[in-house]
N, CA, C and O of each residue as an XYZ file, in Angstrom:
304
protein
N      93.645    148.309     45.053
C      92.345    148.466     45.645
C      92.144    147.373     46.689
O      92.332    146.179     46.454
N      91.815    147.789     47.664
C      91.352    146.846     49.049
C      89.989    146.320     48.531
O      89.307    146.895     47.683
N      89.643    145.015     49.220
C      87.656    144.375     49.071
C      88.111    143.840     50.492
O      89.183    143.239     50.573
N      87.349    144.035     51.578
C      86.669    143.830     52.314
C      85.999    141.878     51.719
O      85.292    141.537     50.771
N      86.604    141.153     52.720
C      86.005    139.650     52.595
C      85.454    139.416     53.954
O      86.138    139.612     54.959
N      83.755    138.839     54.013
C      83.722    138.606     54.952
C      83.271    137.200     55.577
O      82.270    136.505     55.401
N      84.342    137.068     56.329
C      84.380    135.199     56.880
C      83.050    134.803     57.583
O      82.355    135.621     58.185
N      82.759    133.508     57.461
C      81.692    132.933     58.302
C      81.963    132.982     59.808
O      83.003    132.855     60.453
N      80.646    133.216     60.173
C      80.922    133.445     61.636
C      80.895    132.059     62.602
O      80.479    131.062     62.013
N      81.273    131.881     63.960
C      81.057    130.710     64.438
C      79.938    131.242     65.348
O      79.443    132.322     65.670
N      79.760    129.629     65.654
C      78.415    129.500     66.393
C      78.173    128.731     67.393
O      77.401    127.773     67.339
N      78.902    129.133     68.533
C      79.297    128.094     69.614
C      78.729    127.699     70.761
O      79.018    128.249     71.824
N      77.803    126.643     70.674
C      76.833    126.949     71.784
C      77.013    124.921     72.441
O      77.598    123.964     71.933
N      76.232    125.052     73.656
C      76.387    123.479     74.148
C      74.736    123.213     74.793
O      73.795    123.919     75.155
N      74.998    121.988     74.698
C      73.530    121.483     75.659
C      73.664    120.520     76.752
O      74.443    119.600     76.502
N      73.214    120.501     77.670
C      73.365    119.537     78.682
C      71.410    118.498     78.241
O      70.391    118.957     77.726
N      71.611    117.574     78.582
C      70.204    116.740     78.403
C      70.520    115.903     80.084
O      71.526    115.337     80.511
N      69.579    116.077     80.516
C      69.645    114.701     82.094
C      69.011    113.740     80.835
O      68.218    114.018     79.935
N      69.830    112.297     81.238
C      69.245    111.071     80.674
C      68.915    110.110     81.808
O      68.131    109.179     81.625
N      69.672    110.390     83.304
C      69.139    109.355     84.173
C      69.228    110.031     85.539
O      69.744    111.148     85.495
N      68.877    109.643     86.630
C      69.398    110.321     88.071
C      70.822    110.671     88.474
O      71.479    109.769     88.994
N      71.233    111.544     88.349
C      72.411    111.888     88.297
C      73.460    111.709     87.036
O      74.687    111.639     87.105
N      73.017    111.681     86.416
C      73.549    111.387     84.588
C      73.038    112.564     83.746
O      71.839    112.738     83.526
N      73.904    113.274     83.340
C      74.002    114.714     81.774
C      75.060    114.245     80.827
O      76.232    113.880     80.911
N      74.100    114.417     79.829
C      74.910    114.116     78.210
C      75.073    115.580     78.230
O      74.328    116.371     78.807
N      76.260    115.897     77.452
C      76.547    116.809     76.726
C      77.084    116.746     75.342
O      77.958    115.963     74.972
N      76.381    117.797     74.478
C      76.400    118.038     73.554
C      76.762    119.044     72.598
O      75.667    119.559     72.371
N      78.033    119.961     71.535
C      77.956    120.998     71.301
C      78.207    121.307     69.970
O      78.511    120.366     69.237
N      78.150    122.335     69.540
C      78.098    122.713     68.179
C      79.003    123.844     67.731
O      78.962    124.956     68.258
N      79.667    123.585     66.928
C      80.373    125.222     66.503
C      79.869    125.632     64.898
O      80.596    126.222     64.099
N      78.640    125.239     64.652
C      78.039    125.549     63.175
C      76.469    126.064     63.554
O      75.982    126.988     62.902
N      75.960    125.632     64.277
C      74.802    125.476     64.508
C      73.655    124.473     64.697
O      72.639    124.503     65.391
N      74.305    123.329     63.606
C      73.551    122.345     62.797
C      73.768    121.148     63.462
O      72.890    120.529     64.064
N      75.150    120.754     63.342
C      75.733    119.509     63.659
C      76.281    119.301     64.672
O      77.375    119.864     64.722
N      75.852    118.351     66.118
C      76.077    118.608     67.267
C      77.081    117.569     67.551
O      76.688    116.515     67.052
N      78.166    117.431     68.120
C      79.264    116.511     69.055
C      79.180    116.317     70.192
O      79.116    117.156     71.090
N      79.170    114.954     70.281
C      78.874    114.292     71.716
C      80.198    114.684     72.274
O      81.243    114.455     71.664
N      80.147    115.383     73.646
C      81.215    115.943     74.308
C      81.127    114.619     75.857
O      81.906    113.673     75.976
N      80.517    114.798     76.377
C      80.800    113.241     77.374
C      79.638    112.957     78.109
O      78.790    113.846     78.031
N      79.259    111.717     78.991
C      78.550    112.433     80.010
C      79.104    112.185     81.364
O      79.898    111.318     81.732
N      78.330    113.433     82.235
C      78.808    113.931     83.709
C      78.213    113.929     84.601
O      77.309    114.762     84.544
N      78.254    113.246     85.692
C      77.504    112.676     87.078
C      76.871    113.854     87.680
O      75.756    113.595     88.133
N      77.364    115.434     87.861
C      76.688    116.587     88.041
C      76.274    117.550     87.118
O      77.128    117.841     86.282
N      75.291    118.075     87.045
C      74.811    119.268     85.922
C      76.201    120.480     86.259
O      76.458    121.494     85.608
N      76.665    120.133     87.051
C      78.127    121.473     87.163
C      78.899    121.245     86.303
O      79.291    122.015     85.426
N      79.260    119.862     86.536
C      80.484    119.298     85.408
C      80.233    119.667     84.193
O      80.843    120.484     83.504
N      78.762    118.663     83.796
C      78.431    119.112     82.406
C      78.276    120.589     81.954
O      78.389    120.784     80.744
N      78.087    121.426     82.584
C      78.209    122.935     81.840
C      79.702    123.075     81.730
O      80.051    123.709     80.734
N      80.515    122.711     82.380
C      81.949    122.909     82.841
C      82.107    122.665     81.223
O      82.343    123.446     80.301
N      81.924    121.546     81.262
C      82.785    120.726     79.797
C      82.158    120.944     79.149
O      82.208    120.054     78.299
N      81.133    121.969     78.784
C      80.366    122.260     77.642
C      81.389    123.643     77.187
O      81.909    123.916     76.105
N      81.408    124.197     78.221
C      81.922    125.401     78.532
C      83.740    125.671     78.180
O      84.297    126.763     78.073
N      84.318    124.402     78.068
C      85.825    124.150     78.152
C      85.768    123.610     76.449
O      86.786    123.799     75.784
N      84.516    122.920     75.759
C      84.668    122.546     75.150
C      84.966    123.461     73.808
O      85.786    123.328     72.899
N      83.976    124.416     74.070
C      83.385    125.746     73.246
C      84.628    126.672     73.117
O      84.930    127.181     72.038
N      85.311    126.863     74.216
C      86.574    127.575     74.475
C      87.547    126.930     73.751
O      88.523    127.625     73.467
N      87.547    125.690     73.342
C      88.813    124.745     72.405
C      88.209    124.940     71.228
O      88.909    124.955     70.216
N      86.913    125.110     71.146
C      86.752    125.469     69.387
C      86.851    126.741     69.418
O      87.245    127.237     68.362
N      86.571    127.639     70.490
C      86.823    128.990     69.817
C      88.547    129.411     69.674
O      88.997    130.520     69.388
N      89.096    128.516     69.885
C      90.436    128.769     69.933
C      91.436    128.321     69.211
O      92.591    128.729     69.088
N      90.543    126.931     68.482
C      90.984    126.625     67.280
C      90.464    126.982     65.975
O      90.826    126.523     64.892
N      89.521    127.903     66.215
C      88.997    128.528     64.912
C      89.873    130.300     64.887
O      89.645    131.005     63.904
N      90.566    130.703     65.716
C      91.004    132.020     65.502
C      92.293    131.436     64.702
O      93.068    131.126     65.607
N      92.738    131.216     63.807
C      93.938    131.437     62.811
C      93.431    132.647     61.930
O      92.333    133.178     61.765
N      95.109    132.921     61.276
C      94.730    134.375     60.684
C      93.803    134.133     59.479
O      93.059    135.067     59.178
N      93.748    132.998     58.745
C      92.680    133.025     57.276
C      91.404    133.160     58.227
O      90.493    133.782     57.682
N      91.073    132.634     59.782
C      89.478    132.907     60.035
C      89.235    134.195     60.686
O      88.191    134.297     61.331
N      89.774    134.870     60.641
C      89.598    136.371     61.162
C      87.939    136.402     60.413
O      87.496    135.634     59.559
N      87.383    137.355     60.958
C      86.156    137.754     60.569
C      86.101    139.141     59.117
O      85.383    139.357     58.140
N      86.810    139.515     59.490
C      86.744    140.467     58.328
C      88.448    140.531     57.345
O      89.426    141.150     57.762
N      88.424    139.937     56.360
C      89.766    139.598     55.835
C      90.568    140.983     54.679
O      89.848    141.264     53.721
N      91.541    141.548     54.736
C      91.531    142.382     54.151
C      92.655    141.829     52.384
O      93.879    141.696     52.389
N      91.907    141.663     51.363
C      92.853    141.315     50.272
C      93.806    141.996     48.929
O      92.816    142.198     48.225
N      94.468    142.280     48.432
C      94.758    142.716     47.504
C      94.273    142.446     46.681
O      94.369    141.240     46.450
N      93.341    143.357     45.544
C      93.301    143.465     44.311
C      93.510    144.096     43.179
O      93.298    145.294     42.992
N      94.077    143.042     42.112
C      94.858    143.922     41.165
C      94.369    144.676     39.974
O      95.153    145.352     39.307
């Protein structure tokens, strides 16, 4: 018999904050909750850039085959 397991989803989002004239913190999350200081960047371009590059390295280290979204298992 097959069961249908279903994996947690990710949640990959970023923030840019201006902290000074020409100064963006960036910030991002792949849970929702808990945010990582990603750098800061002299243009608001950069900082989406590397928000954007950052999100793409977690979504790319979260695809292994145990994080598939829907897992298919044997049961006996």
């Amino acid at each position: 018999m097959n069961v249908l397991i279903q994996a947690p989803a990710c949640h990959l989002r970023w923030t840019v904050t201006r902290v000074a004239a020409h100064l963006y913190a960036v910030a991002a999350t792949k849970n929702g909750a808990d945010y990582d200081f990603v750098g800061n960047f002299k243009s608001l371009t950069d900082a989406h850039r590397a928000g954007r590059r950052y999100a793409e390295h977690m979504a790319h280290q979260s695809r292994q085959p145990s994080d598939s979204r829907v897992l298919m298992r044997q049961v006996a």
